[in-house]
C-alpha positions in Angstrom: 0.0 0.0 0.0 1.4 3.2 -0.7 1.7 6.2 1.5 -1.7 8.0 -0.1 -3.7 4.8 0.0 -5.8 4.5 2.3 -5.8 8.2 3.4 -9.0 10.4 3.0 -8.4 13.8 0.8 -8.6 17.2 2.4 -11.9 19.1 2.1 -10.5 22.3 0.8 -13.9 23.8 -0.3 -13.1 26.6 2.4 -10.0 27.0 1.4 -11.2 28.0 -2.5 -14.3 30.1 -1.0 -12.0 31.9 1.8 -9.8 33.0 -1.0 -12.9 34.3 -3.4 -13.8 35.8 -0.5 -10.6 37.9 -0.4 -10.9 38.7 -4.2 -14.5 40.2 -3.6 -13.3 41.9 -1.2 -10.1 43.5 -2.6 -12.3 44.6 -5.7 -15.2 46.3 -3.1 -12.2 47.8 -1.2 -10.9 49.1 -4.6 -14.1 50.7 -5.5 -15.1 52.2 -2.1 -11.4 54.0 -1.6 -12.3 56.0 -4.8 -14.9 57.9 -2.8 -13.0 61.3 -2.3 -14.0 62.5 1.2 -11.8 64.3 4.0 -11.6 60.9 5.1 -12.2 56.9 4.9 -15.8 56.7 5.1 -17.5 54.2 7.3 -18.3 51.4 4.0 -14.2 51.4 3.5 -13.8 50.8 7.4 -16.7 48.3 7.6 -15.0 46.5 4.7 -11.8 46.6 5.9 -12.2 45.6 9.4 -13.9 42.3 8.3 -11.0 41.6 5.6 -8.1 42.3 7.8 -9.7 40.2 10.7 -10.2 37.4 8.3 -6.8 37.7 6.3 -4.5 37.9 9.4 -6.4 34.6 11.2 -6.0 32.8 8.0 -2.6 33.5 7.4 -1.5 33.0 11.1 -3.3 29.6 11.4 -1.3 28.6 7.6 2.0 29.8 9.5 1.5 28.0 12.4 -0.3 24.9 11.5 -0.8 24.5 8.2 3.0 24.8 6.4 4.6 23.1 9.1 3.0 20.2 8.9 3.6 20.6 5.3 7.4 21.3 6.2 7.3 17.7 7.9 5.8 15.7 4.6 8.1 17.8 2.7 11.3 17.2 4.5 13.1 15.3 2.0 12.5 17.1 -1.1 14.3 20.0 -0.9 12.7 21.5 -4.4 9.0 21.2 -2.8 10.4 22.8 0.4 11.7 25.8 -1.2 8.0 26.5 -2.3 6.8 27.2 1.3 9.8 29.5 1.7 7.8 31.6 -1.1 4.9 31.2 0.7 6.6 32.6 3.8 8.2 35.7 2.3 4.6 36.4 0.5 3.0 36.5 3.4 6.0 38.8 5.0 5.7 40.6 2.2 2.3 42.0 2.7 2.7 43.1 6.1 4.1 46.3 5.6 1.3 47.1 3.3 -1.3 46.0 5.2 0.4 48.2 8.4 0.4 51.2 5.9 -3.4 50.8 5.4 -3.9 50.8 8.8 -2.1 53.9 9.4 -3.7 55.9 6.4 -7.2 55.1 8.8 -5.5 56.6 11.7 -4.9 59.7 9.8 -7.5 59.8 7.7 -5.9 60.2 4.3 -8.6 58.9 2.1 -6.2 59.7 -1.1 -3.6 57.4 -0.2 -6.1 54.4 0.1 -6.3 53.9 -3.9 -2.6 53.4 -4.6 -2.4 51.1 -1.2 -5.4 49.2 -1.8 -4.0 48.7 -5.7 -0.2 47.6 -3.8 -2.5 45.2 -1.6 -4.8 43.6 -4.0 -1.8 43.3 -6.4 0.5 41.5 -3.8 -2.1 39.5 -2.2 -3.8 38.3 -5.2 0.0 36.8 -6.9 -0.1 35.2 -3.5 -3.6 33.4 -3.9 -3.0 32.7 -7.3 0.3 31.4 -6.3 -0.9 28.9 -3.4 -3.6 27.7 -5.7 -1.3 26.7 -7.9 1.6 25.4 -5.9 0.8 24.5 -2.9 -3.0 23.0 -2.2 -2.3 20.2 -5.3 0.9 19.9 -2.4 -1.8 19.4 0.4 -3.9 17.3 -1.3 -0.7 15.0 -2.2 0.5 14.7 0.9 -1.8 15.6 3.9 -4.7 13.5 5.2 -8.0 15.0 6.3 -7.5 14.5 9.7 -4.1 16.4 9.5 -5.5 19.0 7.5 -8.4 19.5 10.1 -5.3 20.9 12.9 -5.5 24.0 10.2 -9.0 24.2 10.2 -9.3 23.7 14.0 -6.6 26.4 14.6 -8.9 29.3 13.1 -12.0 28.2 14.7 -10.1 28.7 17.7 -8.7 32.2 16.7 -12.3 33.1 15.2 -14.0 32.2 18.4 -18.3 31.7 18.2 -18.3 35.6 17.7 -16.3 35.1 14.8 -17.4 32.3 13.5 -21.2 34.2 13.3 -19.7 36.4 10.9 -17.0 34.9 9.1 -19.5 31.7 7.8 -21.6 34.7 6.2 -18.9 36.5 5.2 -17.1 33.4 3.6 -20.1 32.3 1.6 -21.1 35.1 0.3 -21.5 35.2 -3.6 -20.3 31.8 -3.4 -21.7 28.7 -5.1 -25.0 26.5 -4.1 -22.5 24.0 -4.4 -20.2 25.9 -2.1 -22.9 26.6 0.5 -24.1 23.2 0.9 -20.8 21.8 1.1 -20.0 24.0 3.8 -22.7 24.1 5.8 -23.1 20.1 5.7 -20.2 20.1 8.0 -21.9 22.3 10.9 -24.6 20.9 13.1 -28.3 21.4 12.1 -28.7 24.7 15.2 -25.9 26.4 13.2 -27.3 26.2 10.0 -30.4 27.5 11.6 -28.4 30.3 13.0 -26.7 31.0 10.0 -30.2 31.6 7.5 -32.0 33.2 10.7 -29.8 35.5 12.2 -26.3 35.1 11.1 -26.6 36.0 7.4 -29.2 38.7 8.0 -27.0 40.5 10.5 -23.8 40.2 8.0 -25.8 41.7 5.4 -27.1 44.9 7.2 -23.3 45.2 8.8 -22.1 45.6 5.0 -24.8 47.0 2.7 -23.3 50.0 1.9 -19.7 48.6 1.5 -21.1 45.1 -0.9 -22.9 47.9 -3.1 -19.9 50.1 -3.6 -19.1 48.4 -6.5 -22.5 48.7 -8.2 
């Protein structure tokens, strides 16, 4: 029997809708920094608050969970190794950015946010495209589900049941039927009640003005 016999395949349907979800948002952050006030208005902030929350969770739980594991599998092949160095510096990469963002907020500089939010989207979405590519054909390869699940366990933990209320909303929407059911098949029957009664309701009053920016 060889090593991947045997083994049940990561779900990464998450994965996929967590990073469309970072896409949608780039483009609505895009579109909502063109509105030329004295300051950021309160769509951009809404927007942003809910992407940076989600973006550094995600990325924290793949550096602490998720690509060391993935440096263990990957221990003797030096050529697959050097891929999660790339994924490293990505992330590293789009710190400073994000940091610059944040102080643009502080001071209220709504013309900076264009050219930031272009520097973000741009770094971020090489990064996606990147790890799409590269390195979750990687986890399918060589992870089980069970192992996989430490990542997914990792930001539950982070996101907390406050968290959680908004990023399944969040996460799925714009997303596939497919997607959805997928997703939601995984939570017990009370959460998916919570989600359609007050979950998904309260996400969509929280960011009407920033989802229509774009319109």
């Amino acid at each position: 029997m060889t090593a991947t016999e045997g083994r049940t395949q990561p779900d990464l349907t998450l994965m996929y809708a967590t990073h469309d979800a970072f896409r949608r948002d780039l483009a609505l952050l895009a579109a909502t920094a063109q509105d030329h006030g004295t300051a950021p208005g309160s769509a951009f902030r809404t927007g942003w608050e809910t992407f940076q929350t989600f973006l550094t969770i995600h990325h924290t739980a793949e550096d602490k969970v998720l690509w060391p594991l993935m440096r263990a599998k990957l221990a003797d092949s030096p050529a697959r190794s050097r891929m999660l160095d790339e994924m490293d510096a990505e992330h590293e990469a789009l710190d400073p950015l994000l940091e610059a963002v944040e102080e643009v907020l502080a001071q209220g500089r709504q013309e900076r946010l264009p050219a930031l939010i272009a520097q973000v989207s741009d770094k971020l979405v090489h990064r996606l495209d990147h790890e799409e590519r590269a390195a979750l054909p990687l986890v399918l390869e060589v992870l089980s589900a069970q192992e996989y699940d430490t990542f997914g366990a990792e930001q539950r933990r982070m996101l907390g049941v406050k968290g959680g209320a908004l990023y399944f909303p969040w996460v799925l929407d714009g997303a596939s039927e497919e997607t959805r059911r997928t997703a939601l098949a995984v939570v017990p029957p009370p959460v998916r009640l919570l989600f359609k009664a007050v979950w998904r309701p309260r996400y969509e009053k929280r960011t009407r003005a920033f989802s229509r920016a774009a319109a």
